[in-house]
C-alpha positions in Angstrom: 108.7 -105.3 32.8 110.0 -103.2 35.9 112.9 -104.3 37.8 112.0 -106.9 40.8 111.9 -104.7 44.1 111.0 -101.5 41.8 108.2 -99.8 42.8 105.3 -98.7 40.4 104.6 -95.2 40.0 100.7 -94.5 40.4 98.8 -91.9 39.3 95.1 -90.9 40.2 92.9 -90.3 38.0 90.7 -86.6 37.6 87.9 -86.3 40.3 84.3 -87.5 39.1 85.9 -89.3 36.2 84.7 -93.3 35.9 88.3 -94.6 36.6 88.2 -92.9 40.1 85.3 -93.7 40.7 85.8 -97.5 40.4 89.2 -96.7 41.9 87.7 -95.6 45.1 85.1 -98.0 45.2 88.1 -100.7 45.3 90.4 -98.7 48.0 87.0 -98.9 50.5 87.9 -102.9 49.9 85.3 -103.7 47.5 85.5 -106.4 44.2 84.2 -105.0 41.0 82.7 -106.9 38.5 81.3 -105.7 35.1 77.9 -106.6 35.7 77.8 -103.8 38.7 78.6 -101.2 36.5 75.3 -100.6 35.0 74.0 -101.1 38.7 72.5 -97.8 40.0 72.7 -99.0 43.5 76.5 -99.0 43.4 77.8 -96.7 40.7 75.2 -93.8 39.4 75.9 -92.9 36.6 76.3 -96.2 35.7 79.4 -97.3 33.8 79.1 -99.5 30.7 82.8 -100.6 29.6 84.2 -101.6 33.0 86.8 -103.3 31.7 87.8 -100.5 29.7 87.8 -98.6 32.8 89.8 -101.3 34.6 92.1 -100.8 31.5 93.5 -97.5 32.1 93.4 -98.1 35.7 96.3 -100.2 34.6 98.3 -99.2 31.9 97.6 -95.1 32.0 97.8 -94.8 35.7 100.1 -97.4 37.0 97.3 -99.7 39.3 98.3 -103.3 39.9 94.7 -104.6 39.5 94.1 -108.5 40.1 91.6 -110.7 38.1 90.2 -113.8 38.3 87.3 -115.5 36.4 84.3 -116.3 38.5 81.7 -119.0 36.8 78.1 -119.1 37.7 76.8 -122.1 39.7 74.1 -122.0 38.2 75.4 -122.8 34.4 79.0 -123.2 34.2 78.4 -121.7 31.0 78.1 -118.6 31.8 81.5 -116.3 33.3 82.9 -112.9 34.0 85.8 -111.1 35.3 86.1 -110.0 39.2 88.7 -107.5 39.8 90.5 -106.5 42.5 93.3 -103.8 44.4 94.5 -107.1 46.7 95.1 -110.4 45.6 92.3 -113.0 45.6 92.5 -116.2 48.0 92.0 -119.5 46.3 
């Protein structure tokens, strides 16, 4: 754990690479989820381990990344993870 008031150092990751490009896609103000990584309409090539991604967003490059667990209304059942660069609003 760092020291309260310490800032985190950040790193970005190579150009093209899937961590940038969700990285990117996130500054723009945009929510990820994993289901939209194997969307072409938002990230082509798609990206199958997300999370993964999300990952070494974290721990290899520094990112504070938030995530919260989103249910469908549908079938509370069924879940996944939203992530985030800001904090979500309950």
């Amino acid at each position: 754990m760092g020291v309260i008031g310490e800032e985190r150092k950040t790193k970005i990751p190579p150009a093209g690479s899937q961590a940038r490009r969700i990285l990117d896609f996130m500054k723009r103000g945009n929510t990820v989820t994993s289901g939209m990584g194997v969307d072409k309409a938002i990230f082509d090539p798609i990206i199958m381990r997300l999370p993964n991604r999300i990952g070494e967003l974290r721990h290899k490059y520094g990112h504070t990344i938030y995530q919260r667990e989103v249910r469908s209304k549908t079938n509370k059942r069924v879940k996944w993870q939203e992530y985030s660069l800001t904090p979500f609003e309950d």
